[in-house]
BATIDREN-483445 format. One line per 5 residues: number of its first residue (from 0); their letters; for each residue z, x, y of N, C-alpha, C, O. Coordinates in pm, whole numbers, always signed. Atoms other than C-alpha are relative to their C-alpha. Layout:
N
NUM> a> Z/X/Y/Z/X/Y/Z/X/Y/Z/X/Y | ...
END
This chain:
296
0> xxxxx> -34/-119/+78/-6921/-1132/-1846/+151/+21/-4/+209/+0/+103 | -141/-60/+15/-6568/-1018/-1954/-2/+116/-82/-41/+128/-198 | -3/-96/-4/-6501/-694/-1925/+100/+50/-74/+209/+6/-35 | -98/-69/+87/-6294/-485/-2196/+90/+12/+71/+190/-50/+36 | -94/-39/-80/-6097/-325/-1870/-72/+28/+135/-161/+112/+139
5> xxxxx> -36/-84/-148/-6092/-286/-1471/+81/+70/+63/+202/+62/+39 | -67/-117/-48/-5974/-48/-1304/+6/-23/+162/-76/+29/+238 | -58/+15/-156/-5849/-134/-962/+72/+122/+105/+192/+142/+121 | -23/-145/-65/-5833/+183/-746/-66/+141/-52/-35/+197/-157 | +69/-95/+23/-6065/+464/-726/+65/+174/+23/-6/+274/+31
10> xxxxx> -32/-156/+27/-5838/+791/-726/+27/+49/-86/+32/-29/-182 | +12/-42/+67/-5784/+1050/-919/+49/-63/-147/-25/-57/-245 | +7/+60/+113/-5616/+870/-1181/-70/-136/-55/-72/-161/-176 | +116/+139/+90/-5856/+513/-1231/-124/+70/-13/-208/+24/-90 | +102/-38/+15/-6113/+759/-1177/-29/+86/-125/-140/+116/-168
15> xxxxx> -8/-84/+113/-6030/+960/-1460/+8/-66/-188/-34/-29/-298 | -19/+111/+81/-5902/+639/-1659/-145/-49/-27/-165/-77/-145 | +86/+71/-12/-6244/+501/-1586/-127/+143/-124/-187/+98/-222 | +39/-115/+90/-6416/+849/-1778/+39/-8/-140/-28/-29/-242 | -51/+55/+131/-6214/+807/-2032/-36/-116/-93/-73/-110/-210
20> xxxxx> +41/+129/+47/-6269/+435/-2077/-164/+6/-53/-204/-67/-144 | +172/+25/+1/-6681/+503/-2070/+13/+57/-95/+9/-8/-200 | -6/-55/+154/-6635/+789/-2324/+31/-54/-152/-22/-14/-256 | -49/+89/+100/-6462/+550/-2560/-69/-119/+2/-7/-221/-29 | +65/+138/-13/-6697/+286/-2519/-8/-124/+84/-104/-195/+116
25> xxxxx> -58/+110/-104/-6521/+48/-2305/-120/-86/+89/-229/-41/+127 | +130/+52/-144/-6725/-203/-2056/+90/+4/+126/+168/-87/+153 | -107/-56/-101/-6541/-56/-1771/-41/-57/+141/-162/-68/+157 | +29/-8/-116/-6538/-138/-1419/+94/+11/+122/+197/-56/+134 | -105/-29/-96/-6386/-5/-1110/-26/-104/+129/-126/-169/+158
30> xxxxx> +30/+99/-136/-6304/-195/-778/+149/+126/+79/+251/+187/+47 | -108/-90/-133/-6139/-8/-453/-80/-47/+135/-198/-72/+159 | -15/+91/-130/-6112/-145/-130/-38/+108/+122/-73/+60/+230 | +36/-100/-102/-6180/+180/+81/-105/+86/+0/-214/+71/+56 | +132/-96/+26/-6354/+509/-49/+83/+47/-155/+198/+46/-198
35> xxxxx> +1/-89/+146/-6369/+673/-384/+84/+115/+11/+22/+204/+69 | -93/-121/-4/-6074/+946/-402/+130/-44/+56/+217/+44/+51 | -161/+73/-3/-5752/+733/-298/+32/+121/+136/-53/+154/+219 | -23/-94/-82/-5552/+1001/-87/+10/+128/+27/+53/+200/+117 | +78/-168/-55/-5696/+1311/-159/-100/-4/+121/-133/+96/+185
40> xxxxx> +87/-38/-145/-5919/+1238/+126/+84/+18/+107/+26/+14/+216 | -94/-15/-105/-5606/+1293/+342/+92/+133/-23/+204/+146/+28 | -34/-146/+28/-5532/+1650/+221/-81/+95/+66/-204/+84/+60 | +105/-103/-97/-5675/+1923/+435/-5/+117/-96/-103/+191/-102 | +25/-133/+75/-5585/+2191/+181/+15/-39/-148/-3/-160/-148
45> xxxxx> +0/-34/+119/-5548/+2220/-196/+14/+100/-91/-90/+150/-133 | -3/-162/+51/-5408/+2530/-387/+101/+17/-133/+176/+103/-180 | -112/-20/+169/-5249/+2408/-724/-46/-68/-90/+10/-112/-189 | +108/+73/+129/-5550/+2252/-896/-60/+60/-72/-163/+93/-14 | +73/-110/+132/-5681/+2462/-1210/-130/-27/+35/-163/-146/+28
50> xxxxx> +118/-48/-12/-6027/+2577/-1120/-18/+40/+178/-119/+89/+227 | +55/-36/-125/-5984/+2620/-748/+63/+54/+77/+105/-39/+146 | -94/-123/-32/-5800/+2858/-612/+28/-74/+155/+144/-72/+195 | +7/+118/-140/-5869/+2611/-244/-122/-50/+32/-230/+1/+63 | +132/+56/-35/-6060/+2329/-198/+95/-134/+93/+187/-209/+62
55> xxxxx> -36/+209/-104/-5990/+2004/+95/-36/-106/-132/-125/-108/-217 | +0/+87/+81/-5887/+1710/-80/-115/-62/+33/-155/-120/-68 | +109/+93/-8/-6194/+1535/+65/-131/+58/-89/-234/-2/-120 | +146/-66/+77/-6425/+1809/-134/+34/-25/-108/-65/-22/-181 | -28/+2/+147/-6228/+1746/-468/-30/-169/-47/-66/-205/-159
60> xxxxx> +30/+136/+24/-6264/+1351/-420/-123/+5/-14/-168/-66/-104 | +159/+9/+29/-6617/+1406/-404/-58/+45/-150/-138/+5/-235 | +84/-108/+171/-6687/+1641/-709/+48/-131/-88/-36/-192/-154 | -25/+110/+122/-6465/+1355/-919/-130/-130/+32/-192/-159/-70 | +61/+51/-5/-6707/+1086/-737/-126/-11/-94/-172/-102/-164
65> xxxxx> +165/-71/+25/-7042/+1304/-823/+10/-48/-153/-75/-119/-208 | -8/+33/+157/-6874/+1289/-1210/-1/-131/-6/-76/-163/-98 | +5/+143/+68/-6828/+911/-1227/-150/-67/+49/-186/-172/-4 | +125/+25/+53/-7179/+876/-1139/-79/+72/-38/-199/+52/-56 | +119/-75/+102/-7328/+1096/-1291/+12/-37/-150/-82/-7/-223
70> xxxxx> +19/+120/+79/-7195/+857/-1586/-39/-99/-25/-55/-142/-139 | +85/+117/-77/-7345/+576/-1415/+99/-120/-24/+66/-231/-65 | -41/+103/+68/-7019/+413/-1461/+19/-108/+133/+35/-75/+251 | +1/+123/-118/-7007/+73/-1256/+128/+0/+75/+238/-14/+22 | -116/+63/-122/-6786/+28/-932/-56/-66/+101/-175/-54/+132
75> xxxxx> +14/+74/-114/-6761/-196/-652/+71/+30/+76/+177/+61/+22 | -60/-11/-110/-6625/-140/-310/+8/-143/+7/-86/-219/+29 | -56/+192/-19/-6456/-503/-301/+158/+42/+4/+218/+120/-70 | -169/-32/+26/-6084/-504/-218/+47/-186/-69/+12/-304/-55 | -31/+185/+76/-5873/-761/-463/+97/-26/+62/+173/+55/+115
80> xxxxx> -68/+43/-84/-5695/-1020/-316/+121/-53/-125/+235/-11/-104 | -18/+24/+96/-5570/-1162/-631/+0/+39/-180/-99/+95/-227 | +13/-22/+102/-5477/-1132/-991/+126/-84/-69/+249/-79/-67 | -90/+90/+126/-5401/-1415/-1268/+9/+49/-94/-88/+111/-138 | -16/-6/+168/-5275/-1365/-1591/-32/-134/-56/+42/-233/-54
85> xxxxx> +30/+124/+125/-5476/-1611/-1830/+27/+71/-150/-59/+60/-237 | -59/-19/+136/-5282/-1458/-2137/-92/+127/-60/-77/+245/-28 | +101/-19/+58/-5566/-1361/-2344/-97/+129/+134/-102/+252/+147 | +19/-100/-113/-5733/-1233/-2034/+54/-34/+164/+128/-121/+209 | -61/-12/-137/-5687/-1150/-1676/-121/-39/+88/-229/+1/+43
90> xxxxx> +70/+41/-121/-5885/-1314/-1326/+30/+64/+111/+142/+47/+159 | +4/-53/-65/-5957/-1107/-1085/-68/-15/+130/-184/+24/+128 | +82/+72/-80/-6054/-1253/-735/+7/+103/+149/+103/+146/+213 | +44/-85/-139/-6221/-1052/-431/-8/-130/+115/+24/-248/+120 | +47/+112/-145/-6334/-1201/-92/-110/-133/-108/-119/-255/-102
95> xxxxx> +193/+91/+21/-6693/-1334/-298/+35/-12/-107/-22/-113/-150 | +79/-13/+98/-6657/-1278/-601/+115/+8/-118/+220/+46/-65 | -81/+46/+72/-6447/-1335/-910/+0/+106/-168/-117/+142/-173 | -21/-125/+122/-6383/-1068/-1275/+100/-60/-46/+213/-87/-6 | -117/+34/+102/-6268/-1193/-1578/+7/+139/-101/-99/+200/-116
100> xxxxx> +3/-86/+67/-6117/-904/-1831/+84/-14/-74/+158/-112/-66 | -95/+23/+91/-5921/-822/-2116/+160/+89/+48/+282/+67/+49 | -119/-98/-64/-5723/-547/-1976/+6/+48/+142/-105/+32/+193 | +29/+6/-146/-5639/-441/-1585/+69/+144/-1/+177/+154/-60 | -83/-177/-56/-5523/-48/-1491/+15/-25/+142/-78/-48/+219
105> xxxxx> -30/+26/-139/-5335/-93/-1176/-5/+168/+52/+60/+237/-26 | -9/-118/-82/-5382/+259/-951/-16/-14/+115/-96/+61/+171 | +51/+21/-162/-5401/+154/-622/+122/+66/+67/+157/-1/+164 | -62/-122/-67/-5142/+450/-506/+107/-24/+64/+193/-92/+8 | -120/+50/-107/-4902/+404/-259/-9/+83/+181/-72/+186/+204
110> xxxxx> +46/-43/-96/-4886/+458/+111/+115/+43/+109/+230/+0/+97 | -118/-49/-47/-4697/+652/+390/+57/-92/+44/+2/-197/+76 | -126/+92/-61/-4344/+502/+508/-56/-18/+187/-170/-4/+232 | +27/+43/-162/-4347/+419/+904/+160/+34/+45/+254/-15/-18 | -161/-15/-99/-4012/+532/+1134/+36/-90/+14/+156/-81/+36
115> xxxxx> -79/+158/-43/-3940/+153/+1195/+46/+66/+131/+155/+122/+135 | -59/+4/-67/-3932/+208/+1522/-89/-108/+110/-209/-123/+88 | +109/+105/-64/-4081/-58/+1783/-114/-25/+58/-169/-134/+72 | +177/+30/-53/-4418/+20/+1938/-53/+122/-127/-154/+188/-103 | +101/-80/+86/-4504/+241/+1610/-107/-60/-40/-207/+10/-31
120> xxxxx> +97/+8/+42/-4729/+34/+1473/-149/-39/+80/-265/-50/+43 | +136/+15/-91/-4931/-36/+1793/-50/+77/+53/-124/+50/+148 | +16/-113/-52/-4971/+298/+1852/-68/+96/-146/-100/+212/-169 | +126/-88/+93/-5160/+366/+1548/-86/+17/+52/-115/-78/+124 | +129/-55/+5/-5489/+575/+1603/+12/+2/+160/-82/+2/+240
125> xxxxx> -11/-6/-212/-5339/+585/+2000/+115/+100/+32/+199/+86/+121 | -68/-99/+19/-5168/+911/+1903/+73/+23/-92/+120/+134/-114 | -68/-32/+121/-4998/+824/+1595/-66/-17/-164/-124/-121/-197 | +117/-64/+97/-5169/+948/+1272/+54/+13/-110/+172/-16/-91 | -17/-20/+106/-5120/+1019/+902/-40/+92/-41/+26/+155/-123
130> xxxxx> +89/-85/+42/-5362/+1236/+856/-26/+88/+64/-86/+56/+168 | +65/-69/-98/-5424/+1560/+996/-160/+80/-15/-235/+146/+57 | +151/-92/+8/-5730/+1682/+834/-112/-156/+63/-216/-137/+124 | +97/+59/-62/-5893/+1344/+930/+40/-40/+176/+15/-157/+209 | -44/+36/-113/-5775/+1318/+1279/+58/+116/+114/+80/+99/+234
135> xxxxx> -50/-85/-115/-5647/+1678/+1400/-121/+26/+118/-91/+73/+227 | +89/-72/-113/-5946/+1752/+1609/+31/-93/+121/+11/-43/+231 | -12/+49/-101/-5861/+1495/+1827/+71/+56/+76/+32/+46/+192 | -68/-71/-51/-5593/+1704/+1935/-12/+172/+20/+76/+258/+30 | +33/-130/+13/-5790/+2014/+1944/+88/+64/+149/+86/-5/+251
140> xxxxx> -91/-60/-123/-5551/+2250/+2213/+72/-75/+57/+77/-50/+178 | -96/+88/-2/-5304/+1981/+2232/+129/+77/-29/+137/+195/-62 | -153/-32/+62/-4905/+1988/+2161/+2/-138/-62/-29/-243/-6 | +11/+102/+118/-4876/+1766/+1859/+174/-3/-35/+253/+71/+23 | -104/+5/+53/-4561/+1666/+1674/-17/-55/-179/-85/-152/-212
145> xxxxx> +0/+14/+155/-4516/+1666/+1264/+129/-56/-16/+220/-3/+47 | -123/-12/+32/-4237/+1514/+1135/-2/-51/-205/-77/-117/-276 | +4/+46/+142/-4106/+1500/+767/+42/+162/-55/+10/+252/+23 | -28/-103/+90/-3969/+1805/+497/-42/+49/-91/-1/+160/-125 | +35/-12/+120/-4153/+1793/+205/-168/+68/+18/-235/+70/+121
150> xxxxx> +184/-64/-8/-4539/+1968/+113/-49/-62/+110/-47/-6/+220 | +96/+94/-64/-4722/+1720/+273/+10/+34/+154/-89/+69/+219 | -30/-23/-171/-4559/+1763/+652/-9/+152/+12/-31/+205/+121 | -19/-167/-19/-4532/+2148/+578/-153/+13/+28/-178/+56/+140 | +163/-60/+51/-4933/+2197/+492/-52/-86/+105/-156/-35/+147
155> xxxxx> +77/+50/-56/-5035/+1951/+714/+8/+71/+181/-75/+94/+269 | -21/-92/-118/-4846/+2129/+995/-62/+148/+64/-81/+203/+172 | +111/-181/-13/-5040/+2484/+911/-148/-51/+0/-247/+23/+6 | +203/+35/-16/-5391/+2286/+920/+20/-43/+171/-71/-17/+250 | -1/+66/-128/-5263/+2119/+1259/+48/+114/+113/+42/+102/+236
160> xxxxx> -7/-147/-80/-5160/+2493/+1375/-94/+55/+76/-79/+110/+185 | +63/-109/-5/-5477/+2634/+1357/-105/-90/+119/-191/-18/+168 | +34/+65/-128/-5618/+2357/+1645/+39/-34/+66/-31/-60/+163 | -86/+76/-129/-5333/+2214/+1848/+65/+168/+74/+136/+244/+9 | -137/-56/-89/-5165/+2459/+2121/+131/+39/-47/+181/+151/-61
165> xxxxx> -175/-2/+60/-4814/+2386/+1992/+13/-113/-86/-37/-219/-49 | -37/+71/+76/-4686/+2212/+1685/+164/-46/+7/+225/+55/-27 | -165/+8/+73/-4300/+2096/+1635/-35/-114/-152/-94/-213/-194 | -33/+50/+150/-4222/+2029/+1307/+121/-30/+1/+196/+56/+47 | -118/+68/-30/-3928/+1810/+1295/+44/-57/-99/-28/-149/-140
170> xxxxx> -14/+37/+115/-3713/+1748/+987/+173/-74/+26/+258/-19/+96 | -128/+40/+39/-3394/+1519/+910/+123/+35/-19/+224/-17/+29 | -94/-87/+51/-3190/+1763/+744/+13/+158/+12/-37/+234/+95 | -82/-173/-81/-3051/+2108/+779/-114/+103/-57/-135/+215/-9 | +110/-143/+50/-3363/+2280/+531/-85/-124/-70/-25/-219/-120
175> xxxxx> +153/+13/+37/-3705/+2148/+423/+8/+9/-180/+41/+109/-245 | -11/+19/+141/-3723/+2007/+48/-149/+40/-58/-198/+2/-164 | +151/-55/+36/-4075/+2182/+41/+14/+88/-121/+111/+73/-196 | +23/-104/+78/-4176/+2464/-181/-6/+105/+53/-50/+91/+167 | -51/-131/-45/-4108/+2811/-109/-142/+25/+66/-148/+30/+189
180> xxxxx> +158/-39/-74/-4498/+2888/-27/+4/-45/+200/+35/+15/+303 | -13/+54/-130/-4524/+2676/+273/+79/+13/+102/+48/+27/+220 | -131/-38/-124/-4208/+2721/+452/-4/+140/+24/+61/+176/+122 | +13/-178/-78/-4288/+3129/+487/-112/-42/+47/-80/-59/+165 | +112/+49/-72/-4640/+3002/+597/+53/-34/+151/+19/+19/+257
185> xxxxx> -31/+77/-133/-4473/+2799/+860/+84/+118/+118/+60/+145/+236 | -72/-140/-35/-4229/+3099/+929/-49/+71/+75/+10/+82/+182 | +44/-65/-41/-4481/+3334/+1019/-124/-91/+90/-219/-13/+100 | +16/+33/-94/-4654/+3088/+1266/+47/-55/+124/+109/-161/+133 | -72/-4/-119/-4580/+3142/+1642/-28/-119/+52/+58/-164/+128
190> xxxxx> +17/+120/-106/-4744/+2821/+1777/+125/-136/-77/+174/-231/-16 | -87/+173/+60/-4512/+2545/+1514/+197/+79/+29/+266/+178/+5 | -151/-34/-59/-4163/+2532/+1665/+90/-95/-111/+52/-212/-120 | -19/+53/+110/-3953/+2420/+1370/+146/-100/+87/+197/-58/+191 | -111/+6/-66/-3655/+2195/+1460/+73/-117/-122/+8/-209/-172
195> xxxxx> -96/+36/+111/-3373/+2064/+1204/+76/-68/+45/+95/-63/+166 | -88/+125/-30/-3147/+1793/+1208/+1/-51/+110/+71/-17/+205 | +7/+17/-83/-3266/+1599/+1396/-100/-114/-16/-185/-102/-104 | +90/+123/+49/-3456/+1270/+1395/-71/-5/+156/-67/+80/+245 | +77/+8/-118/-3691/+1078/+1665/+20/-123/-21/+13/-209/-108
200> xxxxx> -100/+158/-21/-3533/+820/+1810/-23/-115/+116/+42/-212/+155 | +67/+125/-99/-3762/+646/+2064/-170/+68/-10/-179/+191/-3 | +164/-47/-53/-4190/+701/+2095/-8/-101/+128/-11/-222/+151 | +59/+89/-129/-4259/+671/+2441/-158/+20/+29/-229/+114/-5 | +178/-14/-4/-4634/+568/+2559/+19/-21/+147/+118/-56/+212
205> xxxxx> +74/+19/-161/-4806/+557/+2899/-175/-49/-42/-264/+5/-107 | +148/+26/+10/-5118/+352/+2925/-61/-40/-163/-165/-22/-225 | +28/+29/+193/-5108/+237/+2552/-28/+83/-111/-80/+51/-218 | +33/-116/+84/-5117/+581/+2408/+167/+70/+11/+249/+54/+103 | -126/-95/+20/-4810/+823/+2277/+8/+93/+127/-88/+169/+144
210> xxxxx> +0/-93/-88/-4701/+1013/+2580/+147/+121/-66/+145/+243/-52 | -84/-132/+9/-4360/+1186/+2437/+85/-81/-75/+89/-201/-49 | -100/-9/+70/-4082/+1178/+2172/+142/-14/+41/+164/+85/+110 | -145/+7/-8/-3691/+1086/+2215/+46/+55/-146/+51/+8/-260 | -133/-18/+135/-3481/+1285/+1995/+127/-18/-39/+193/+17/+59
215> xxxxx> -154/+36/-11/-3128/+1197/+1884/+89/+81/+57/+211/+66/+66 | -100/-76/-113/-3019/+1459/+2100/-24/+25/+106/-5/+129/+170 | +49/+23/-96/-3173/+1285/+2349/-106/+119/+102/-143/+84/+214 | +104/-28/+9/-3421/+1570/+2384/-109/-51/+27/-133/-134/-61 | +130/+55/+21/-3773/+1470/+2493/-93/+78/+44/-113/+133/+153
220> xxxxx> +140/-70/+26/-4094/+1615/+2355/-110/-46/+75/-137/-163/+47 | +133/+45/-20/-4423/+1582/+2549/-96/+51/-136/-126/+159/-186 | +134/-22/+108/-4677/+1536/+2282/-109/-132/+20/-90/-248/+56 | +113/+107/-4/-5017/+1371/+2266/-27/-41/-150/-128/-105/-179 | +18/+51/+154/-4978/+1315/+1877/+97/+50/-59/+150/+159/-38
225> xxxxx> -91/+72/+122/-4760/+1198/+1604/-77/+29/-132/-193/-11/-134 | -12/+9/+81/-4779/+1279/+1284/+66/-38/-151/+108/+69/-195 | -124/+79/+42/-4565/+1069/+1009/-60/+62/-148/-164/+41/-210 | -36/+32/+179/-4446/+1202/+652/+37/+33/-5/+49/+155/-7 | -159/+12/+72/-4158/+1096/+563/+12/-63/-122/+124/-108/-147
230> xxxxx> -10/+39/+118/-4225/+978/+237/-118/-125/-58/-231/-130/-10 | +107/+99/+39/-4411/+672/+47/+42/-126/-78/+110/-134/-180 | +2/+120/+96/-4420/+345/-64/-68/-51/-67/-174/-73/-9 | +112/+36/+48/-4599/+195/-358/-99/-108/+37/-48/-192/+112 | +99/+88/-56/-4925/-24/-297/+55/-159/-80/-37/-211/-144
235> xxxxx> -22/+77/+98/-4745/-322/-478/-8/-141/-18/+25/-220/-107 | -3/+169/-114/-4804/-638/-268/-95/-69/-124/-54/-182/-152 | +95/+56/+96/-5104/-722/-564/+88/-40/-88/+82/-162/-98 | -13/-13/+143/-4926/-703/-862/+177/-27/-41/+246/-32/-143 | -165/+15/+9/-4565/-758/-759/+87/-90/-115/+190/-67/-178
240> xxxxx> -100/+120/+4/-4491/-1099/-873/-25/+1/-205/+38/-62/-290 | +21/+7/+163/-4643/-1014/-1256/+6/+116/-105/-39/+128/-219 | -73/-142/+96/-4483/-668/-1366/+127/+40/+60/+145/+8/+178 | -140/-67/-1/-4141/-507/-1354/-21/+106/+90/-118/+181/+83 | +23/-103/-82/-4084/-290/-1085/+169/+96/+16/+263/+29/-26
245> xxxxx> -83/-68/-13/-3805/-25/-1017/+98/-59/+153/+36/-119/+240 | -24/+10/-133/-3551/-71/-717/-65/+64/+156/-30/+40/+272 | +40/-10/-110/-3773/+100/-511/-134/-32/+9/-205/+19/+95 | +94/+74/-22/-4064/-123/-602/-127/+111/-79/-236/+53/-85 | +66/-27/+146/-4259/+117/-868/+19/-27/-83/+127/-39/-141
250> xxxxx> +40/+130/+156/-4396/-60/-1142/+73/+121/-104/+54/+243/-106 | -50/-55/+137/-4199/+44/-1455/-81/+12/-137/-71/-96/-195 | +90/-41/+100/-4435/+175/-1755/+77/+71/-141/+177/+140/-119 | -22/-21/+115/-4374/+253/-2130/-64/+133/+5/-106/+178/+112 | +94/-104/+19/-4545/+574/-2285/-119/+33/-16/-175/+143/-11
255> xxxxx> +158/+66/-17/-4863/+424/-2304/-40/-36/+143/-160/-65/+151 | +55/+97/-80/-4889/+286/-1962/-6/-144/+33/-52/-205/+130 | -35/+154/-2/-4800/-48/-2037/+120/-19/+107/+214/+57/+130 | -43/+26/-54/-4673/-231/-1814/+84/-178/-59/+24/-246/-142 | -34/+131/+26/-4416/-588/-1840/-131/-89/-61/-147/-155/-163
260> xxxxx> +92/+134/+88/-4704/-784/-1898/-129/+74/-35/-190/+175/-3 | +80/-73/+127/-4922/-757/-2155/-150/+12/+47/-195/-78/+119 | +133/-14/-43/-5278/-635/-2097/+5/+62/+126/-114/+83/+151 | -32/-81/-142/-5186/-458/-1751/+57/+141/-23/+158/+160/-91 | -49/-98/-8/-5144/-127/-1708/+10/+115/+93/-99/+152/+134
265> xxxxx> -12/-115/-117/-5055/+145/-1470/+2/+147/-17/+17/+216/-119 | +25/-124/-17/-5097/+448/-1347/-20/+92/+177/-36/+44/+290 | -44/-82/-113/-5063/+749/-1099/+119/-25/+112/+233/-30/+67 | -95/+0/-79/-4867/+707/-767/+42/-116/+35/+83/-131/+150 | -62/+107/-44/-4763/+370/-783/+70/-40/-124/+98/-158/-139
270> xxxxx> -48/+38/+93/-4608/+404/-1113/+192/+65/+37/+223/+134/+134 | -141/-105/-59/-4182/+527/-1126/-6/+122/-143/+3/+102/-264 | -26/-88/+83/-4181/+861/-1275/+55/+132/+95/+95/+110/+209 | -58/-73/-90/-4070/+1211/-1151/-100/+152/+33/-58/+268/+42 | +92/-122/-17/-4362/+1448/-1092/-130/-94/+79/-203/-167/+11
275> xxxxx> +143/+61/-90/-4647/+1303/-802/-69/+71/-20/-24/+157/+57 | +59/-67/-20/-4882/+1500/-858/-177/-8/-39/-208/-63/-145 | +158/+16/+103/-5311/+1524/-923/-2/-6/-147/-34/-109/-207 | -10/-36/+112/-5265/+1676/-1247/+51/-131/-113/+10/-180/-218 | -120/+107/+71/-5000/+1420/-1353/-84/-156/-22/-97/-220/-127
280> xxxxx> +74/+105/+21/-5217/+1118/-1234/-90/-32/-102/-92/-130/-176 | +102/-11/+91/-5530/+1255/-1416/+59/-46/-123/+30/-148/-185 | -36/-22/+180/-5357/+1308/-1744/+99/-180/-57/+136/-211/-170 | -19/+125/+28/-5227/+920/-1692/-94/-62/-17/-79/-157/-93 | +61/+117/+28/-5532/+764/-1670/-76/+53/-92/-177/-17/-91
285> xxxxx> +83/-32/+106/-5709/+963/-1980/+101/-43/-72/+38/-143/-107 | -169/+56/+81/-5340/+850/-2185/-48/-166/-7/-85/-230/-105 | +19/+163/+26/-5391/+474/-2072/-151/-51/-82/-165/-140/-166 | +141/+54/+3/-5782/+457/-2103/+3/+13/-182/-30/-81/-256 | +10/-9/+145/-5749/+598/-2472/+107/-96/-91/+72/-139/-201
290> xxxxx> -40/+88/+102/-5476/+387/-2612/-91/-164/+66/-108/-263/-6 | +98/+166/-34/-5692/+62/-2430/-62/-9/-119/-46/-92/-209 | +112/+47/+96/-5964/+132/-2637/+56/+29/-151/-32/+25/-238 | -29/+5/+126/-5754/+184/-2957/+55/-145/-39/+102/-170/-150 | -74/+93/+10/-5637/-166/-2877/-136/-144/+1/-125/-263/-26
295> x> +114/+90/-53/-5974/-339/-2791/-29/-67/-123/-118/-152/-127
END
């Protein structure tokens, strides 16, 4: 079979692309390598999506789920390892199993940065975390540590309030590039100790787990958890070597979604534009999915 278009990544925007595509006819099919909802399942709160005044990103990934089958439109949990350009169409190769198509929607998102510092990455899930709605309970009446300026470290810090002991929230620079909401939130809680300029400049462990923080002012935090966001990089390792990418490695897109090469196209957080947001994704992959099928 060759498929009009796949859709490689199941969040909000291939999932929306993929709606689109069915509505218009398309023989659509999605592939994602994890779960259905990309990294809204790593949002604990939600409070700037039209219809919901607050819902957890893991309840909003679901409702979009419930809609793409309740279309009955086809996906696979297969992560791709590969992708040829045969001109005409595109080869698409999993662990098993192989997808030929005419067109490809890249959304496979992008993922948090890492401190580069030397036992971080062996100290994942051994106190150091991404996520606090999937992972704060571990630290239920704990002293935790957040670090990062923007929404994401602010909101995740007031969900990681309301179960850890003590929070520090720990930012780079002299004020927090958040949004005004959050930072009075944070304000008016006594347990998150805020602390500014100021980086973290060694993770020490005991026993193969995070025992405490070095700060550049040689400062050191006891904490039993790490929390990291400081920003993001796109998912781009697939798709690198056969589209145009920006200097900081987002794929470069036209007004359509097109991407350098022909028949590929992108969308949401792994594209370069200047608004991240749900809204923004959505309204990319109903944009791409409809000029596809004006092209089919």
């Amino acid at each position: 079979m060759i498929y009009d278009l796949i859709i490689i990544g199941m969040g909000p925007a291939g999932m929306n692309a993929a709606i689109y595509a069915k509505r218009n006819g398309l023989n659509v099919l999605m592939l994602e390598k994890n779960m259905p909802g990309g990294m809204l399942n790593y949002i604990s709160e939600i409070d700037n999506y039209l219809g919901f005044s607050s819902i957890s990103g893991s309840d909003l990934a679901m409702k979009f789920y419930e809609h793409i089958k309740s279309l009955d439109i086809p996906f696979k949990l297969k992560e791709v390892i590969e992708i040829i350009d045969e001109k005409e169409t595109k080869r698409i190769i999993t662990k098993d199993e192989e997808y030929i198509c005419k067109n490809i929607i890249i959304a496979t998102g992008r993922k948090s940065k890492l401190l580069g510092l030397p036992n971080e990455k062996e100290l994942i899930g051994k106190g150091i975390s991404f996520c606090a709605l999937c992972d704060g309970m571990f630290f239920k009446g704990k002293t935790v540590a957040v670090i990062g300026g923007g929404n994401s470290a602010l909101e995740e810090a007031l969900h990681l309030a309301k179960l850890c002991e003590k929070v520090y929230l720990i930012h780079r620079r002299e004020e927090f590039r958040a949004d005004i909401e959050p930072q009075e939130k944070v304000n008016e809680k006594e347990n998150i100790q805020v602390i500014l300029n100021t980086e973290i400049k060694a993770i020490n462990e005991e026993n193969n787990r995070l025992k405490s923080l070095t700060l550049s002012n040689n400062e050191e935090l006891e904490v039993s958890g790490l929390f990291i966001y400081i920003g993001y990089e796109p998912n781009i390792n697939l798709i690198k070597k056969l589209v145009e990418t920006d200097r900081k490695e987002y794929i470069i897109v036209d007004e359509k979604f097109k991407t350098s090469c022909d028949g590929i196209y992108a969308i949401g957080d792994i594209i370069k534009k200047d608004c991240y947001q749900i809204v923004t994704a959505i309204s990319e992959g109903a944009i791409a999915a409809i000029n596809i099928s004006d092209e089919v």
